[in-house]
KEMARLO-243757 format. One record per residue (C-alpha): x, y, z. Coordinates in nm, 4 decimals, always signed. Layout:
N
+----------+----------+----------+
!       px !       py !       pz !
+----------+----------+----------+
!        X !        Y !        Z !
...
+----------+----------+----------+
This chain:
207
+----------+----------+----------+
!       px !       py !       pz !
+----------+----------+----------+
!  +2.3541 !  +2.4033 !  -2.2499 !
!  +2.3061 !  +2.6688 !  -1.9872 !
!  +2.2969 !  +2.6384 !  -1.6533 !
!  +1.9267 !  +2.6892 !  -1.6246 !
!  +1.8852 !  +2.3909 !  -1.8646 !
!  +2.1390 !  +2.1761 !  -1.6892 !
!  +1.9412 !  +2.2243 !  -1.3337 !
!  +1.6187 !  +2.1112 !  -1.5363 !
!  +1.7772 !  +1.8426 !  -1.7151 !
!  +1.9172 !  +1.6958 !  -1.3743 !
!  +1.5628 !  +1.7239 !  -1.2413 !
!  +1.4438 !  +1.5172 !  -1.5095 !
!  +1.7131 !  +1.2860 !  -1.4601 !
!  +1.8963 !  +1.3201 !  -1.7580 !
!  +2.2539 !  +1.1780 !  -1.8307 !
!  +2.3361 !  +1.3000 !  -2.1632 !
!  +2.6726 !  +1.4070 !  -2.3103 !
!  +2.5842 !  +1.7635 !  -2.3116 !
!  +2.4768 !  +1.7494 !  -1.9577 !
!  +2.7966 !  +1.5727 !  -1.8422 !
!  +2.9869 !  +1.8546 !  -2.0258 !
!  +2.8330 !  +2.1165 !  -1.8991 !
!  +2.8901 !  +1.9804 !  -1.5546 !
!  +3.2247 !  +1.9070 !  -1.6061 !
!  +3.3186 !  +2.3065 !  -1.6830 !
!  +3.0560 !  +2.4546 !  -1.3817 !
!  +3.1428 !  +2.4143 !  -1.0467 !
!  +2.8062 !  +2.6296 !  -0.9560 !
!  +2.6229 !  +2.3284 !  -1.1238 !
!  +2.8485 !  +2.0289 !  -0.9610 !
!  +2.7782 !  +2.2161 !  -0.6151 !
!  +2.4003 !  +2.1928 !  -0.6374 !
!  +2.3797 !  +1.8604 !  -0.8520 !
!  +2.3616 !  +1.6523 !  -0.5098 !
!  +2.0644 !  +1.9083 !  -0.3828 !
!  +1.8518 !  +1.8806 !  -0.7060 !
!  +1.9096 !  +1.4780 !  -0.7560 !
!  +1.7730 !  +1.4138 !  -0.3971 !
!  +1.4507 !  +1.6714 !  -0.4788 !
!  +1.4088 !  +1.4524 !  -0.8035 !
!  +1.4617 !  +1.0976 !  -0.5631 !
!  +1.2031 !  +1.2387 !  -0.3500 !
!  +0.9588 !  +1.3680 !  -0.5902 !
!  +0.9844 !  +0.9861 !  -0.7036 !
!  +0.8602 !  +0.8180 !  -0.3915 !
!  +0.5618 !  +0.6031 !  -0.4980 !
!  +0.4463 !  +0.6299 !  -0.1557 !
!  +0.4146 !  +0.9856 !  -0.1568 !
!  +0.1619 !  +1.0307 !  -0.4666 !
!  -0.1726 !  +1.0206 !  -0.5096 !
!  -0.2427 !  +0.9529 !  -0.8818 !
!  -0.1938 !  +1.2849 !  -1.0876 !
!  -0.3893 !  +1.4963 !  -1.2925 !
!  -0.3249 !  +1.3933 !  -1.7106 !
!  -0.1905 !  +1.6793 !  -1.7648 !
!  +0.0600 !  +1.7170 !  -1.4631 !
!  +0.3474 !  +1.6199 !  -1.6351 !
!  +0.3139 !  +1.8562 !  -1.9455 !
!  +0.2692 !  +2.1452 !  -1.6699 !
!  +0.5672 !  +2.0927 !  -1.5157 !
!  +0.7522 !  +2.0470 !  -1.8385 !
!  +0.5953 !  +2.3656 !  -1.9884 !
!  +0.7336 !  +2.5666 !  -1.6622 !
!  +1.0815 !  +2.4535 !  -1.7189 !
!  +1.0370 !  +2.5235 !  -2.1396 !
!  +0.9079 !  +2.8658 !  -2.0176 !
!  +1.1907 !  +2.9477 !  -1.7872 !
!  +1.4626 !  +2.8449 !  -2.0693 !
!  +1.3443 !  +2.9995 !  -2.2927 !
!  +1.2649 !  +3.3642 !  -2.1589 !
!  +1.5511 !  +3.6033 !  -2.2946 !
!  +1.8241 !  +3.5739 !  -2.1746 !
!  +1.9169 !  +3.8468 !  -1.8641 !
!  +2.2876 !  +3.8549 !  -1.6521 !
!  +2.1661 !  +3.6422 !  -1.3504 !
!  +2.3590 !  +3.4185 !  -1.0996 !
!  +2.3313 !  +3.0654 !  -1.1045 !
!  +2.2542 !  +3.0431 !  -0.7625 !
!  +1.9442 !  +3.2243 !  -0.8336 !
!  +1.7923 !  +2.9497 !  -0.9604 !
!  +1.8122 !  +2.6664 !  -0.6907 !
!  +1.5992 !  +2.7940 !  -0.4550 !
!  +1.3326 !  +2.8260 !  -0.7665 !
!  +1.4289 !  +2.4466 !  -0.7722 !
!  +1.3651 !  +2.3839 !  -0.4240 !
!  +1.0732 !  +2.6444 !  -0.4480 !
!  +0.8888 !  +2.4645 !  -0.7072 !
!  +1.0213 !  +2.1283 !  -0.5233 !
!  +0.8004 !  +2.2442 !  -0.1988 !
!  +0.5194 !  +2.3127 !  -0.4143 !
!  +0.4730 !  +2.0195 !  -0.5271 !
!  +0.5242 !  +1.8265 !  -0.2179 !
!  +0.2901 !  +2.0584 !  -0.0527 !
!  -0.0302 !  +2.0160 !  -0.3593 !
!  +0.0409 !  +1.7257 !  -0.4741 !
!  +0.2172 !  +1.4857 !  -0.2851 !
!  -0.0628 !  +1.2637 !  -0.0814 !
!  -0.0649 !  +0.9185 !  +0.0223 !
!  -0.1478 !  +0.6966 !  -0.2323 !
!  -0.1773 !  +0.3232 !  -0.0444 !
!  -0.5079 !  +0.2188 !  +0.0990 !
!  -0.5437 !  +0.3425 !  +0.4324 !
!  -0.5927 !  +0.1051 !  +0.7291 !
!  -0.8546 !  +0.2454 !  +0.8734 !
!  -1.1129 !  +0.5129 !  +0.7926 !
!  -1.4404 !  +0.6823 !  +0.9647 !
!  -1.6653 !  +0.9426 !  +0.9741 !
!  -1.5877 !  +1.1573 !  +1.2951 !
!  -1.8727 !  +1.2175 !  +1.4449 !
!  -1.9817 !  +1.6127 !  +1.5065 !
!  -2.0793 !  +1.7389 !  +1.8456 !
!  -2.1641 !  +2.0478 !  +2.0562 !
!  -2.0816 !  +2.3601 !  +1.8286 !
!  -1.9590 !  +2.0885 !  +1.5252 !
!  -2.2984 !  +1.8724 !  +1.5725 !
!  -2.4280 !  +2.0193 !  +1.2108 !
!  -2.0066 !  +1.9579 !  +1.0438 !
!  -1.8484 !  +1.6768 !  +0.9140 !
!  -1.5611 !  +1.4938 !  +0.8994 !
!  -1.4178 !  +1.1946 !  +0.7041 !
!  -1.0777 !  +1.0415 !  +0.8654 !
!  -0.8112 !  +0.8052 !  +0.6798 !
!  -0.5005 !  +0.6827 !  +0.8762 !
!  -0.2065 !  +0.5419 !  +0.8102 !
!  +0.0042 !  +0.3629 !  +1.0110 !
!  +0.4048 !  +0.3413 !  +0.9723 !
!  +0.7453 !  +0.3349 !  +1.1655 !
!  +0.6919 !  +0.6538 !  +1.2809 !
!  +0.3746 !  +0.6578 !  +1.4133 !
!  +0.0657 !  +0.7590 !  +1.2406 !
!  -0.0416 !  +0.9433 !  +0.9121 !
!  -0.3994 !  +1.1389 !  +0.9217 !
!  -0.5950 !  +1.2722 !  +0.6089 !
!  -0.9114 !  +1.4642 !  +0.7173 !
!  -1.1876 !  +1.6007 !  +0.5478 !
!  -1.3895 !  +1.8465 !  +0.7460 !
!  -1.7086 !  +1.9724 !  +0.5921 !
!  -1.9012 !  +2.2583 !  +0.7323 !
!  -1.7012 !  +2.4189 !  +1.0238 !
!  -1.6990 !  +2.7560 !  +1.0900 !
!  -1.3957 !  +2.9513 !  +1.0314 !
!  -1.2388 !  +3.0353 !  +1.3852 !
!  -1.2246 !  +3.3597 !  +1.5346 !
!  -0.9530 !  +3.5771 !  +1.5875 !
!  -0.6990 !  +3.4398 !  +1.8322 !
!  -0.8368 !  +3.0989 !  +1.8171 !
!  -0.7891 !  +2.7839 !  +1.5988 !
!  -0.9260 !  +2.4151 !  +1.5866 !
!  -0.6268 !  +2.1134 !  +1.7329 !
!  -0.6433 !  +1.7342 !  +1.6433 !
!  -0.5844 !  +1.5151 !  +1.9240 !
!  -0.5129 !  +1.1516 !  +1.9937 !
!  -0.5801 !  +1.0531 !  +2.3433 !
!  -0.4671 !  +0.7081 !  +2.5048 !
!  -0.7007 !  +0.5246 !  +2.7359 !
!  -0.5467 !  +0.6120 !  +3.0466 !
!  -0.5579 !  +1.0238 !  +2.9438 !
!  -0.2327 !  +1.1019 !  +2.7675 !
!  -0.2774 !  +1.3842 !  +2.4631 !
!  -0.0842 !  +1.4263 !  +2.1872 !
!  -0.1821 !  +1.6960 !  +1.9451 !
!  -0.1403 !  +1.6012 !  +1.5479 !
!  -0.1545 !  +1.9703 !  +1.4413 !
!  -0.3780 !  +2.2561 !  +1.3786 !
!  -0.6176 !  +2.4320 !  +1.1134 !
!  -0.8373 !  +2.7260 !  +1.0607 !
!  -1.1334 !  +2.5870 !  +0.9202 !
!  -1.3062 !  +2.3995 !  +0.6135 !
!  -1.0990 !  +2.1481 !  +0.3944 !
!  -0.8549 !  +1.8730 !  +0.3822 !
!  -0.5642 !  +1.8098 !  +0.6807 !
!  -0.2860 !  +1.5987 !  +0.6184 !
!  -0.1330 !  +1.5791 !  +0.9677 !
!  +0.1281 !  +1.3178 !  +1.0715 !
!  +0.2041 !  +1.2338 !  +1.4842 !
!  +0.4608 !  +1.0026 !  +1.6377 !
!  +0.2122 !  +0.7578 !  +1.7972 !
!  +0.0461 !  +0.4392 !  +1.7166 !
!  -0.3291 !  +0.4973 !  +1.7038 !
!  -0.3624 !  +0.1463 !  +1.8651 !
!  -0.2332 !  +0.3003 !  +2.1682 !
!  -0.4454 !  +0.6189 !  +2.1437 !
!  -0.7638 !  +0.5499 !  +2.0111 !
!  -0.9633 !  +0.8549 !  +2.0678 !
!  -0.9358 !  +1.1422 !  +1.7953 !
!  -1.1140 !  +1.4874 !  +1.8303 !
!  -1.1322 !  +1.8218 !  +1.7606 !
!  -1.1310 !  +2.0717 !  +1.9623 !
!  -1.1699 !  +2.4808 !  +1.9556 !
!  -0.8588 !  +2.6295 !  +2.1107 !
!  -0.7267 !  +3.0039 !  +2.1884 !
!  -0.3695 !  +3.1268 !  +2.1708 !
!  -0.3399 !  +3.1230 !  +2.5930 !
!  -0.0286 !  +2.9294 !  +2.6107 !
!  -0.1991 !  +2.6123 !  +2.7465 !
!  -0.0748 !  +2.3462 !  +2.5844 !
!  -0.3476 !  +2.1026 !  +2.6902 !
!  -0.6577 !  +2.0288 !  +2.5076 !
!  -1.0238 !  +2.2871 !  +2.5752 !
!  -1.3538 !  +2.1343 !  +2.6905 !
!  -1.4826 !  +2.2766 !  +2.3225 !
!  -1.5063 !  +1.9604 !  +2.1125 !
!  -1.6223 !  +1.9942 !  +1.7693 !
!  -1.5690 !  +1.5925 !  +1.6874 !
!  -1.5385 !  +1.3098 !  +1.8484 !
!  -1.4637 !  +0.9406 !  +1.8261 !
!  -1.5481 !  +0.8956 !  +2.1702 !
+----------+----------+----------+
């Protein structure tokens, strides 16, 4: 076993013999066994996923077949963990979604410029605060030097902004509040002026 096929095999979760071995005569290995274990834990949250394609699996094992089994070249190790941690943040980034039933959901309504868009919200709440998914249908893509901000605003006025976006498609946006306590979420149009406050251009509106 190489140490390409050792990283894999620990990503798989494998304890075998030859595994152990190998480990036991690579220190390169040993050193990034504790990095590639917790990628693996985390990649096994069943919070995290949203049920996968049939195939998703057999993808990801044909990647790690391919990159075993290309000839061999005089490369470091160490090359190979941040291909790990690479592929690691790809995954977390397209696949990972939230799987439970949300708590709440609605359709945000459109207005002013956004009156002909559309948006579909679900939320989340946890022990941090509050977990968005939104589906926005429609928008125009912004203009140079601008881009479109998700707020939540309490009922005595407070904003907090739960991230950006550029246009059409689906936001996955988490913000340390409790939508119980700020109830109001829009969209607004905003320009790169260094306010950090929220425009009068709303695009949607719970409000």
């Amino acid at each position: 076993m190489n140490c390409e096929q050792a990283r894999v095999a620990m990503l798989e979760g494998d304890r075998s013999s030859e595994l152990e071995s190998h480990l036991g005569g690579c220190s390169d290995c040993r050193a990034e066994q504790v990095a590639l274990v917790r990628i693996r834990e985390t990649l096994r949250e069943p919070s995290l996923w949203e049920e996968p394609p049939p195939d998703l699996a057999e993808r990801i094992a044909s990647l790690g077949r391919a990159a075993v089994s290309q000839p061999r070249r005089q490369i470091s190790p160490r090359v190979f963990l941040p291909i790990t941690a690479g592929l690691g943040a790809l995954l977390m980034a397209g696949f990972l979604l939230v799987s439970t039933p949300a708590d709440w959901e609605f359709d945000l309504k459109g207005v002013g410029s956004g009156a002909t868009a559309s948006a579909f919200v679900a939320g989340w709440n946890d022990a941090e605060g509050t977990r968005l998914r939104i589906e926005v249908e429609g928008i125009e893509p912004v203009p140079p030097g601008h881009y479109y901000e998700i707020w939540l605003t309490s009922v005595d006025g407070r904003h907090v902004s739960a991230g950006t976006f550029r246009g059409d498609g689906v936001i996955n946006a988490s913000v340390g509040v409790r939508r119980a306590d700020f109830p109001r979420l829009w969209i607004t149009l905003e320009s790169v002026d260094g306010d950090s406050g929220p425009s009068s251009d709303t695009y949607f509106d719970t409000a």
